[in-house]
SEPAGU-441802 format. One record per atom (N, C-alpha, C): atom name; x, y, z; residue in one letter. Coordinates in steps of 0.1 Angstrom, whole numbers, plus 5000, padded with zeros to 4 digits. Layout:
<sites>
<site CA; <X; Y; Z>; A>
...
</sites>
This chain:
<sites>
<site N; <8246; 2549; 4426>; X>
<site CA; <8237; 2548; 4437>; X>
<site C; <8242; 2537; 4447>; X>
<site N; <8248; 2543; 4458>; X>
<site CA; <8248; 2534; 4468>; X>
<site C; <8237; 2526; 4478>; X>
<site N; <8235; 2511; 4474>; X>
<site CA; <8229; 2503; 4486>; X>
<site C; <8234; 2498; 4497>; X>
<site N; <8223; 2502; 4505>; X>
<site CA; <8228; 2498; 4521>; X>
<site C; <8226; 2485; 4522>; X>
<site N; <8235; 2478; 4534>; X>
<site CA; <8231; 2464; 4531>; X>
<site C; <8217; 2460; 4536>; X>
<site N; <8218; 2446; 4532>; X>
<site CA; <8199; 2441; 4538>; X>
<site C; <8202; 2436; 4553>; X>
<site N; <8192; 2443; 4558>; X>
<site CA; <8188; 2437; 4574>; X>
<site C; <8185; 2424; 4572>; X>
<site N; <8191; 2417; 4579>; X>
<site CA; <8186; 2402; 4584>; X>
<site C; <8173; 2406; 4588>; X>
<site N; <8167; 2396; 4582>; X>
<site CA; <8155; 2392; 4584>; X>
<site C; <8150; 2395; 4602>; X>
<site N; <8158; 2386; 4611>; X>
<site CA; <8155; 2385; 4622>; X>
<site C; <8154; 2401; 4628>; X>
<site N; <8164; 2405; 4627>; X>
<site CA; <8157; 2424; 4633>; X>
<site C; <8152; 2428; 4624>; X>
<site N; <8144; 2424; 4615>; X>
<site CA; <8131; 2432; 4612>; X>
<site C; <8121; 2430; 4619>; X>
<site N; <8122; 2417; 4623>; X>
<site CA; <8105; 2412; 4633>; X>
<site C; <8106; 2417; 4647>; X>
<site N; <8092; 2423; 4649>; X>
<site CA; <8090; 2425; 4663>; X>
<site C; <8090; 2415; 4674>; X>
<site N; <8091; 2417; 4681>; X>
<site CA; <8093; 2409; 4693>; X>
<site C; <8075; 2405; 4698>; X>
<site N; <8078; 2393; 4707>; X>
<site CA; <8064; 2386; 4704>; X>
<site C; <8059; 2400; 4715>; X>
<site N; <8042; 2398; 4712>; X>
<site CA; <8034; 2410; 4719>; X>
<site C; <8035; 2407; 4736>; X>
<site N; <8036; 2396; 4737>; X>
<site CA; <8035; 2392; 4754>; X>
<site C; <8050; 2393; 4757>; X>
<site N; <8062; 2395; 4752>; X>
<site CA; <8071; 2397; 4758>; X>
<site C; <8080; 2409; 4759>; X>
<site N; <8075; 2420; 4751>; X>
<site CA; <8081; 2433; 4756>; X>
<site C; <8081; 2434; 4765>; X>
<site N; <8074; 2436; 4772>; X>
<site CA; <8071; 2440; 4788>; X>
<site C; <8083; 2430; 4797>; X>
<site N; <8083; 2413; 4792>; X>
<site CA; <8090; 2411; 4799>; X>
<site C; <8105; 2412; 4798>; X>
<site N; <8106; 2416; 4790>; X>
<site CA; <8124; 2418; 4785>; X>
<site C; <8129; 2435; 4796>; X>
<site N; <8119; 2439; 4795>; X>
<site CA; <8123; 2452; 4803>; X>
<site C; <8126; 2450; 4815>; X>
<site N; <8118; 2441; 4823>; X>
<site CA; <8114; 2444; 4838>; X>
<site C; <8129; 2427; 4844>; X>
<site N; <8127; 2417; 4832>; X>
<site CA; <8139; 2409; 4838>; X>
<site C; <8149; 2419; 4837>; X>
<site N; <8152; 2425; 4828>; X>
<site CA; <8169; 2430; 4828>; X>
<site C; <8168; 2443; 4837>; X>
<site N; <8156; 2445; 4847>; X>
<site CA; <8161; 2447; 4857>; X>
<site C; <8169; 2441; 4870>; X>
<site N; <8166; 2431; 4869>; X>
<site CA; <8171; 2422; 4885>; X>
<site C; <8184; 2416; 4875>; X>
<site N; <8197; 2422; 4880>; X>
<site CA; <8212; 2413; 4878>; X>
<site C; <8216; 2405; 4881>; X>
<site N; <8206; 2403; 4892>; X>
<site CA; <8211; 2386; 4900>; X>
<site C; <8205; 2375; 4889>; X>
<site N; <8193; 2372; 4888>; X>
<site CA; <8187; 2370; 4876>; X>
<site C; <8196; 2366; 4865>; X>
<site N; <8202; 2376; 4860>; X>
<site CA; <8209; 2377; 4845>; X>
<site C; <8220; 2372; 4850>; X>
<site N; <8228; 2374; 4861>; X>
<site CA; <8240; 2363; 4872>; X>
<site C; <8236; 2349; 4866>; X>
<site N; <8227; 2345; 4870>; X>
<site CA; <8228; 2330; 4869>; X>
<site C; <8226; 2327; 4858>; X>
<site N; <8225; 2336; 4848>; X>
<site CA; <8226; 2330; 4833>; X>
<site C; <8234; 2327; 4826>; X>
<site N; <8248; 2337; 4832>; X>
<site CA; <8257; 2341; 4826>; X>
<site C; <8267; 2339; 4832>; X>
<site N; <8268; 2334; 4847>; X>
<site CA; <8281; 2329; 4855>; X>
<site C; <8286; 2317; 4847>; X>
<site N; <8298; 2321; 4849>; X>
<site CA; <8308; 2308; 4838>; X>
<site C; <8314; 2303; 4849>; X>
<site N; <8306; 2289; 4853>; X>
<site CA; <8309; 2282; 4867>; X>
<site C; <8311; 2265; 4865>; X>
<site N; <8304; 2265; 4852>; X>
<site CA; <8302; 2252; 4844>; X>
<site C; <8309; 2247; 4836>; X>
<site N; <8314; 2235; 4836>; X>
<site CA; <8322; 2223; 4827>; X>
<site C; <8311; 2218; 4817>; X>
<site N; <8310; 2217; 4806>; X>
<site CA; <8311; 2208; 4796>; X>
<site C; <8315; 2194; 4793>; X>
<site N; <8306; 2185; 4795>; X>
<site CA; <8305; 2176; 4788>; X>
<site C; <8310; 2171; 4774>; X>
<site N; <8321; 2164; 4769>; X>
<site CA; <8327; 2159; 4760>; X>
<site C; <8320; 2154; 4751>; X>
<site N; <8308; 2147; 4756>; X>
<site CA; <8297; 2145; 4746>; X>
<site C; <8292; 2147; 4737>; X>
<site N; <8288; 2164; 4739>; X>
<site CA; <8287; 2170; 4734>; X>
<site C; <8295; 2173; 4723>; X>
<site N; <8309; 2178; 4722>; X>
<site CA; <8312; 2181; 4715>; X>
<site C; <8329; 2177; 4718>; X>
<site N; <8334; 2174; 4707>; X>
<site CA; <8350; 2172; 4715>; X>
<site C; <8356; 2185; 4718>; X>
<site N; <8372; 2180; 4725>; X>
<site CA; <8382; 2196; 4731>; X>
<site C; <8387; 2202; 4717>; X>
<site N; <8387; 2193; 4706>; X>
<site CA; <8394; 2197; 4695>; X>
<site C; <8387; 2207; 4694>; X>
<site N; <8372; 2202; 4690>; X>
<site CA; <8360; 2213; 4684>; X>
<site C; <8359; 2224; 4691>; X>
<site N; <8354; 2223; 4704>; X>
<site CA; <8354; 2236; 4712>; X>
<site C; <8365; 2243; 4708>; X>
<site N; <8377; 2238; 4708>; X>
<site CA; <8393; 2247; 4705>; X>
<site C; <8394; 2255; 4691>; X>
<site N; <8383; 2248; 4680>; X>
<site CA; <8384; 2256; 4669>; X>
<site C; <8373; 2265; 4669>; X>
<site N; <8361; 2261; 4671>; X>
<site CA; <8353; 2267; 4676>; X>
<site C; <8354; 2282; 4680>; X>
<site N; <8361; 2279; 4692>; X>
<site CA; <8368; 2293; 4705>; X>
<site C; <8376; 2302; 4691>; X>
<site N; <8383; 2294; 4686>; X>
<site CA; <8397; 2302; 4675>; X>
<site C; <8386; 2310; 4663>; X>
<site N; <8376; 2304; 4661>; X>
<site CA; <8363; 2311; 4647>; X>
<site C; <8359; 2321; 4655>; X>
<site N; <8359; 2323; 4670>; X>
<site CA; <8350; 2332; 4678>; X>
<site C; <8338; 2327; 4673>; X>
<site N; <8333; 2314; 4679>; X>
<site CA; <8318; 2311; 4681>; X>
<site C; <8318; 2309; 4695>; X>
<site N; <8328; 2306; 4703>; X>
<site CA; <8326; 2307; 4717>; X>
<site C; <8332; 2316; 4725>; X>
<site N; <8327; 2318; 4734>; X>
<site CA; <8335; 2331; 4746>; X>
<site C; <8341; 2324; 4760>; X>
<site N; <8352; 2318; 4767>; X>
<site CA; <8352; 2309; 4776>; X>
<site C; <8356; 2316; 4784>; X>
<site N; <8357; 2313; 4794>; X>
<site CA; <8367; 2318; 4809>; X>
<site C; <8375; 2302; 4807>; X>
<site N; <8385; 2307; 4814>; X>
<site CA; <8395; 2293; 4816>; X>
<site C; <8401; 2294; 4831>; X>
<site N; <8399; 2279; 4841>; X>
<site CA; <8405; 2282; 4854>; X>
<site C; <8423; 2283; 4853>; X>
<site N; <8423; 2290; 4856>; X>
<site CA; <8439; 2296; 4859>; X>
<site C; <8450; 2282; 4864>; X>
<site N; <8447; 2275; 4869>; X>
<site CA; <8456; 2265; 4876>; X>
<site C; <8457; 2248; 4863>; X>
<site N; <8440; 2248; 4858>; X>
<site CA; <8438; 2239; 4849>; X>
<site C; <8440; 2238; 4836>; X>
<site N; <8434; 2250; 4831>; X>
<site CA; <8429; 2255; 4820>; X>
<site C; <8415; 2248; 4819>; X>
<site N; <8409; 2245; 4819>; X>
<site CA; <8397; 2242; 4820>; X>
<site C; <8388; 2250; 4814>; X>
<site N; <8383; 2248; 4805>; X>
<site CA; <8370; 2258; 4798>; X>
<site C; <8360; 2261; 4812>; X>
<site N; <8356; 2272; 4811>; X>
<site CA; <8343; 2276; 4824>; X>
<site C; <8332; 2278; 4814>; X>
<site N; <8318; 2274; 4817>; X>
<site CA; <8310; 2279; 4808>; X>
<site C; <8297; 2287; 4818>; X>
<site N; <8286; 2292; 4809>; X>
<site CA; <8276; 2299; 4819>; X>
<site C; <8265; 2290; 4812>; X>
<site N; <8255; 2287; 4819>; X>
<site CA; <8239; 2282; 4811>; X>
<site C; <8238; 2285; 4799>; X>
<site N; <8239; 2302; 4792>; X>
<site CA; <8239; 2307; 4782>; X>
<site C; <8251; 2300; 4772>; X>
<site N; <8259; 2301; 4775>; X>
<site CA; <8272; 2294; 4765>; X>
<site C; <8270; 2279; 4764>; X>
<site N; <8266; 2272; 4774>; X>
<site CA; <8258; 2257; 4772>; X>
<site C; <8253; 2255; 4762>; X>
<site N; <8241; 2267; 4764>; X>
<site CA; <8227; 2265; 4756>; X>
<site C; <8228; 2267; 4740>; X>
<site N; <8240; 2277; 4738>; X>
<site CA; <8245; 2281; 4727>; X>
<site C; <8257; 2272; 4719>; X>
<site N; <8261; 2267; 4728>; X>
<site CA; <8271; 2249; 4724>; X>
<site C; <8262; 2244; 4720>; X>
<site N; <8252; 2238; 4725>; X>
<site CA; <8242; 2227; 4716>; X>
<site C; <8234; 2233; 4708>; X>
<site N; <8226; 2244; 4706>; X>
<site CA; <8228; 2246; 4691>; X>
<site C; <8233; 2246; 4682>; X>
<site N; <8242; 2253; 4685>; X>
<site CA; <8256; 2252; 4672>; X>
<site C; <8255; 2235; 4670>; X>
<site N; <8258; 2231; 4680>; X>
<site CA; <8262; 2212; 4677>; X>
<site C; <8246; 2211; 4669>; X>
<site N; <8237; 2210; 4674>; X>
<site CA; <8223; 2204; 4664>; X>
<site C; <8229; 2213; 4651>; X>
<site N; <8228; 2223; 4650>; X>
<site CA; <8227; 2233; 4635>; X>
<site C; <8240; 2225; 4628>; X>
<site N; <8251; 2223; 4632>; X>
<site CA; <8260; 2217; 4625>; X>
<site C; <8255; 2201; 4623>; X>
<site N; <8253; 2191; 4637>; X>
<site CA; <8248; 2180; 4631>; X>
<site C; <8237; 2175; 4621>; X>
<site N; <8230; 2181; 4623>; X>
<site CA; <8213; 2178; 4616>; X>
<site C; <8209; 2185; 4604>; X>
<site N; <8217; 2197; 4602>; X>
<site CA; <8213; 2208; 4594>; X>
<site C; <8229; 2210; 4585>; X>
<site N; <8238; 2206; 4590>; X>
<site CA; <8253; 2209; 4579>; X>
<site C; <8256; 2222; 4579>; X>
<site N; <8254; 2231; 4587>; X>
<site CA; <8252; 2245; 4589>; X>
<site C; <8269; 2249; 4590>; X>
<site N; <8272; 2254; 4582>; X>
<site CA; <8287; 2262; 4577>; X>
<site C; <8289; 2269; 4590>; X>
<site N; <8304; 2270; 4594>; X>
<site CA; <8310; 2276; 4603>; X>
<site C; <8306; 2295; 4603>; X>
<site N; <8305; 2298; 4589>; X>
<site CA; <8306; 2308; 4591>; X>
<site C; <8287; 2313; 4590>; X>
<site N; <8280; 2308; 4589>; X>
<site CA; <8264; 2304; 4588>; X>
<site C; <8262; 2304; 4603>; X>
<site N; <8268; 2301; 4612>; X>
<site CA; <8268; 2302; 4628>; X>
<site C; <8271; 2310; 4628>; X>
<site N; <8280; 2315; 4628>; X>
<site CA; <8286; 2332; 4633>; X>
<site C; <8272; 2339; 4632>; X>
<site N; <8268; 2338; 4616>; X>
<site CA; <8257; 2349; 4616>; X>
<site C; <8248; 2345; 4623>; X>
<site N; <8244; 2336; 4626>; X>
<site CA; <8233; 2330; 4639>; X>
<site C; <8236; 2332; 4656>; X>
<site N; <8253; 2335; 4654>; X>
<site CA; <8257; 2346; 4668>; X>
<site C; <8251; 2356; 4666>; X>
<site N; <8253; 2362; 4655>; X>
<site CA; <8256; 2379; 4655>; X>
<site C; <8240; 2384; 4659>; X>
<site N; <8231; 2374; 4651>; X>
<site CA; <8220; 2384; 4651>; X>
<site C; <8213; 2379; 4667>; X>
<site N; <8218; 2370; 4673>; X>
<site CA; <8215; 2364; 4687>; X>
<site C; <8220; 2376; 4694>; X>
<site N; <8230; 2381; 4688>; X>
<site CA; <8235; 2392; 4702>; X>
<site C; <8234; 2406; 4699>; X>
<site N; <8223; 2405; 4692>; X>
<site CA; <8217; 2417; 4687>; X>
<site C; <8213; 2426; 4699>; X>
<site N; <8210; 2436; 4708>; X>
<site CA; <8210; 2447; 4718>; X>
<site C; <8220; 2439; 4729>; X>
<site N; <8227; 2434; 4723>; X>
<site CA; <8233; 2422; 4737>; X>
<site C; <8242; 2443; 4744>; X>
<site N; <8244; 2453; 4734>; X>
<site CA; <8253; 2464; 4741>; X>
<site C; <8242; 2471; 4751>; X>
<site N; <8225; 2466; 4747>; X>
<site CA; <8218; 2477; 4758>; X>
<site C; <8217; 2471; 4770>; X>
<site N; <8219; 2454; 4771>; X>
<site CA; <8217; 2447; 4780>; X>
<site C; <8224; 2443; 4789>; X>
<site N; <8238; 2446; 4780>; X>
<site CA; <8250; 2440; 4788>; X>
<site C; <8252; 2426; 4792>; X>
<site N; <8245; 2413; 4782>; X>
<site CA; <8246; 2402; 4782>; X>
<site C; <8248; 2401; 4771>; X>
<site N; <8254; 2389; 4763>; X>
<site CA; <8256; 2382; 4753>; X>
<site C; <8249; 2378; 4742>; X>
<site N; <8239; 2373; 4749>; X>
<site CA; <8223; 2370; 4739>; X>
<site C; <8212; 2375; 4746>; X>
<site N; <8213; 2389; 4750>; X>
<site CA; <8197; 2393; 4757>; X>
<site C; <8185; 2385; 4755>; X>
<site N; <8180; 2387; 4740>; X>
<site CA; <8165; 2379; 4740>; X>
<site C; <8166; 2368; 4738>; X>
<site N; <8177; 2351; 4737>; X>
<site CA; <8174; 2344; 4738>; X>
<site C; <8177; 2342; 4753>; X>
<site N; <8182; 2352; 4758>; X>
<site CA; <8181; 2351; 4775>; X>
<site C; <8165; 2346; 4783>; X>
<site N; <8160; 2361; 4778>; X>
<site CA; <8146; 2362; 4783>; X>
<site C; <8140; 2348; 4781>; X>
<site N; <8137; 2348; 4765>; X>
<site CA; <8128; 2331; 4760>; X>
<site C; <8136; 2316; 4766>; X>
<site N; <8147; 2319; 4770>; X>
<site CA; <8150; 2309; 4776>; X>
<site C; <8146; 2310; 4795>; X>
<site N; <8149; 2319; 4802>; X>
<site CA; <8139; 2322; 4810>; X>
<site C; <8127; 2316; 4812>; X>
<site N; <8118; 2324; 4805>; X>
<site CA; <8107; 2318; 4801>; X>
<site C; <8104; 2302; 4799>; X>
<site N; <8114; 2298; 4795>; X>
<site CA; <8107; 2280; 4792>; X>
<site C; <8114; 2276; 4805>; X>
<site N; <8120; 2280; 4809>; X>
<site CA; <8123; 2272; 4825>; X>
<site C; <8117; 2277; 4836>; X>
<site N; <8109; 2292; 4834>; X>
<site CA; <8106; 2293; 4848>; X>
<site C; <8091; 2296; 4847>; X>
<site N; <8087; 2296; 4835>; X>
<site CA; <8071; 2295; 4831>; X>
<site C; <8069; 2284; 4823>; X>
<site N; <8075; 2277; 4821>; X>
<site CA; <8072; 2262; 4808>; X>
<site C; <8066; 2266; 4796>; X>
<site N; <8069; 2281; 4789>; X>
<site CA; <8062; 2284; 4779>; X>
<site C; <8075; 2274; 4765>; X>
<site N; <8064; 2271; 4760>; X>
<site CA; <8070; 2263; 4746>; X>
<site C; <8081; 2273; 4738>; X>
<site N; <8090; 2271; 4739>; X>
<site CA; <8098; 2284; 4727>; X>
<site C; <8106; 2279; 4713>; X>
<site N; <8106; 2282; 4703>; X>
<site CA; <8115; 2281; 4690>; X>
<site C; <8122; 2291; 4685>; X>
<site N; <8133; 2284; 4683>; X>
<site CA; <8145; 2292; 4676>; X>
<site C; <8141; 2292; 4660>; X>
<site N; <8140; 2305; 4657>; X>
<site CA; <8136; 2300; 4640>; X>
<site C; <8151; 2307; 4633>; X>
<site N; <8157; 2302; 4627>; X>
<site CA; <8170; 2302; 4617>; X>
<site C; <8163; 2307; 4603>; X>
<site N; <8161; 2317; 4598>; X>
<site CA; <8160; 2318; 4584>; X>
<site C; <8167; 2320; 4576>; X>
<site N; <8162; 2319; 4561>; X>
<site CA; <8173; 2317; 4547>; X>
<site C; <8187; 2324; 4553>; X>
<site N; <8186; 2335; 4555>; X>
<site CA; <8198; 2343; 4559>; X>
<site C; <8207; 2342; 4567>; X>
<site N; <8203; 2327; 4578>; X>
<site CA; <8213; 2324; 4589>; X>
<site C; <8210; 2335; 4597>; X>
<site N; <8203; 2344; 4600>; X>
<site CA; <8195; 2353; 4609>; X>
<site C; <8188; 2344; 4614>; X>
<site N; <8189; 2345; 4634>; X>
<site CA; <8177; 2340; 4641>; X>
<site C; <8172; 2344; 4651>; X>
<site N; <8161; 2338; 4659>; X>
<site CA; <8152; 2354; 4668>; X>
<site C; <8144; 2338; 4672>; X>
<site N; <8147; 2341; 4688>; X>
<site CA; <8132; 2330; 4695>; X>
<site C; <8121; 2337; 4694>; X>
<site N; <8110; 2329; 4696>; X>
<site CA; <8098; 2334; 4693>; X>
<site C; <8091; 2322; 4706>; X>
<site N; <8076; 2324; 4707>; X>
<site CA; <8071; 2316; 4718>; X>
<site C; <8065; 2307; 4704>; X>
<site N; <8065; 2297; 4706>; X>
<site CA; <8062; 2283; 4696>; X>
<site C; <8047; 2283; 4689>; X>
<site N; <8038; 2296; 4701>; X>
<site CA; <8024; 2297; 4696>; X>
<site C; <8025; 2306; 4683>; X>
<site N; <8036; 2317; 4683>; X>
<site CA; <8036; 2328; 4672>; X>
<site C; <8041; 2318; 4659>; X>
<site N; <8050; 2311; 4661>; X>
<site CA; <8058; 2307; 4646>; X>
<site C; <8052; 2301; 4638>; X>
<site N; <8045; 2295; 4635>; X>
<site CA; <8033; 2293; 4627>; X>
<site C; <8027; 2303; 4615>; X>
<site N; <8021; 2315; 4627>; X>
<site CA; <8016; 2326; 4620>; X>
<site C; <8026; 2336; 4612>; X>
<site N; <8033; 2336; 4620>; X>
<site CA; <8050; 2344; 4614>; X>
<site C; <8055; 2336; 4599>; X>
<site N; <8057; 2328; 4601>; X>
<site CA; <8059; 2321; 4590>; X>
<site C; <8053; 2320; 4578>; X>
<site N; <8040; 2322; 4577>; X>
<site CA; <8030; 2324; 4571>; X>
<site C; <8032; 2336; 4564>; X>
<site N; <8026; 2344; 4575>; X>
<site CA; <8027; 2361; 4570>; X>
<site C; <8038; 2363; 4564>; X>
<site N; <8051; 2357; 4566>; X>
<site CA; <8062; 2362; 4557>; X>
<site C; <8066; 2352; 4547>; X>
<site N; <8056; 2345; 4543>; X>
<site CA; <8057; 2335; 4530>; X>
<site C; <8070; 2329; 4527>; X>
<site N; <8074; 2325; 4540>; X>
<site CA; <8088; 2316; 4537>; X>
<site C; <8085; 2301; 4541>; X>
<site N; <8092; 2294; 4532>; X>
<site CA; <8096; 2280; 4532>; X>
<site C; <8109; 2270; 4536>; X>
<site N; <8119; 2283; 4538>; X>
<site CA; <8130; 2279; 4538>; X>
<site C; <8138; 2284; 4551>; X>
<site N; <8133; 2273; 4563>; X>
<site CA; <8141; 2282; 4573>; X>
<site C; <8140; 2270; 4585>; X>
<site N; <8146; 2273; 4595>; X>
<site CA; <8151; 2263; 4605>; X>
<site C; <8141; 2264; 4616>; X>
<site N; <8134; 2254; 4624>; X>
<site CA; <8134; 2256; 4636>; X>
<site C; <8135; 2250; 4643>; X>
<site N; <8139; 2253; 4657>; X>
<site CA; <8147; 2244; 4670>; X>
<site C; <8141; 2246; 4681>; X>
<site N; <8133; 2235; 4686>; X>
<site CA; <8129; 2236; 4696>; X>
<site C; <8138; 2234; 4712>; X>
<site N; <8133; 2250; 4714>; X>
<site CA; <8142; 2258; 4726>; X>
<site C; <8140; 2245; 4737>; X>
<site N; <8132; 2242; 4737>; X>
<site CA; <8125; 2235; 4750>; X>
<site C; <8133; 2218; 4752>; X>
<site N; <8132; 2218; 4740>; X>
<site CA; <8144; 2205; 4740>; X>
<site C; <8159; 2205; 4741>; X>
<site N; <8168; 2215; 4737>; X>
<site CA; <8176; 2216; 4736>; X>
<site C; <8176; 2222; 4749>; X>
<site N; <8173; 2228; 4759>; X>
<site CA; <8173; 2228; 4768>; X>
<site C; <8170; 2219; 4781>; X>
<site N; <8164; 2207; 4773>; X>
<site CA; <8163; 2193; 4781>; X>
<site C; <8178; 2186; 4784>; X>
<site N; <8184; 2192; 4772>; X>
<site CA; <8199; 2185; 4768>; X>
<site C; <8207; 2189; 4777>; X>
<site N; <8204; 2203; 4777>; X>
<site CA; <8212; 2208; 4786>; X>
<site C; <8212; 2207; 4797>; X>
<site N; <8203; 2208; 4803>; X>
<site CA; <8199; 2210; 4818>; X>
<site C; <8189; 2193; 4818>; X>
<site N; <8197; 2180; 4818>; X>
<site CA; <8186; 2167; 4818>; X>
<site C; <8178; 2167; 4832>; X>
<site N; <8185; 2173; 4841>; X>
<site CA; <8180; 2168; 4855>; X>
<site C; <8169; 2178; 4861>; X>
<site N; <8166; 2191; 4852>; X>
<site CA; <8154; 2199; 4852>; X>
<site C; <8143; 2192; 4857>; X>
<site N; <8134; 2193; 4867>; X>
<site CA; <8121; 2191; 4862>; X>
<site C; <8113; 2201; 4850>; X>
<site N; <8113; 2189; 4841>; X>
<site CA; <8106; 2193; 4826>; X>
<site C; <8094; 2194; 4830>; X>
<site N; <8084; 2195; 4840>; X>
<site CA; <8071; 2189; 4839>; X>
<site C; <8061; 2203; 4836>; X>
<site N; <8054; 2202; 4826>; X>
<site CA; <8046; 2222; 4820>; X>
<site C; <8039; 2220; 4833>; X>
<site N; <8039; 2233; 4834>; X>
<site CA; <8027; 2236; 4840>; X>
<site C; <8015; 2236; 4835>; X>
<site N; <8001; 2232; 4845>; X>
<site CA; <7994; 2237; 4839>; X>
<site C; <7979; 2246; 4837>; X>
<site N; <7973; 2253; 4827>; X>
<site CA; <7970; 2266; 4831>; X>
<site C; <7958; 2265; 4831>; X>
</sites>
């Protein structure tokens, strides 16, 4: 008897009820998805050294453009945003090189229907910058992960009787990234 392998956890779960709708109607406007994904941006050393990024890029955890004249890494908001996770999941959490990958893979899960890299951490990231909605990255046992809006993960967690799993608050790590944002929520 042949078994198929097990779905990561993260594409089993539906997507939150308030955001279907919006996943459809953003990845209509390209300009939009443009500025998520233009690799126009330098990197901060800070973050992470040249070494790392260089082994990094060599595991295929990162995707760069390089300027032709410099070499210079180019990044897009999305590749930023996806640097400093990896950096928290490696610093804080000891998260194995190859434990990221799988935390790409399931991130770029319809990335072929969308034609971006991480479609739905696109959208939820979206979302906390241009609506201030609260968002979390949940990482489960499987190194499978899936944003959610910060009001679902609670109940999600619950319902699926797990104990053992990561969460990252989108909202912060995107303070990191982008410090000179106005952070200020809106409010409703």
């Amino acid at each position: 008897m042949n078994k198929s392998p097990k779905k990561p956890i993260a594409t089993q779960l539906p997507v939150d009820p308030e955001i279907k709708k919006v996943i459809e109607l953003y990845f209509k406007d390209k300009e939009v998805t443009a500025l998520f994904n233009n690799r126009d941006k330098q990197v901060s050393y800070d973050v992470v050294s040249a070494r790392t990024l260089s082994h990094w890029e060599d595991y295929g955890l990162l995707t760069v453009t390089r300027d032709k004249d410099v070499w210079r890494r180019k990044f897009s908001l999305m590749d930023m945003l996806w640097l400093h996770i990896m950096s928290q999941l490696r610093d804080s959490y000891g998260m194995s090189l190859e434990k990221l990958k799988t935390v790409k893979e399931s991130l770029e899960d319809k990335s072929e229907i969308y034609g971006v890299p991480m479609p739905i951490l696109e959208v939820y990231t979206m979302l906390a910058l241009t609506k201030r909605k609260d968002v979390a990255l949940v990482i489960f046992p499987d190194s499978s992960a899936k944003p959610f809006l910060s009001k679902y993960v609670q109940e999600l967690l619950k319902d699926l009787e797990m104990n053992n799993f990561i969460v990252l608050n989108l909202n912060k790590v995107l303070e990191r990234v982008m410090p000179k944002y106005h952070w200020v929520k809106e409010q409703f």
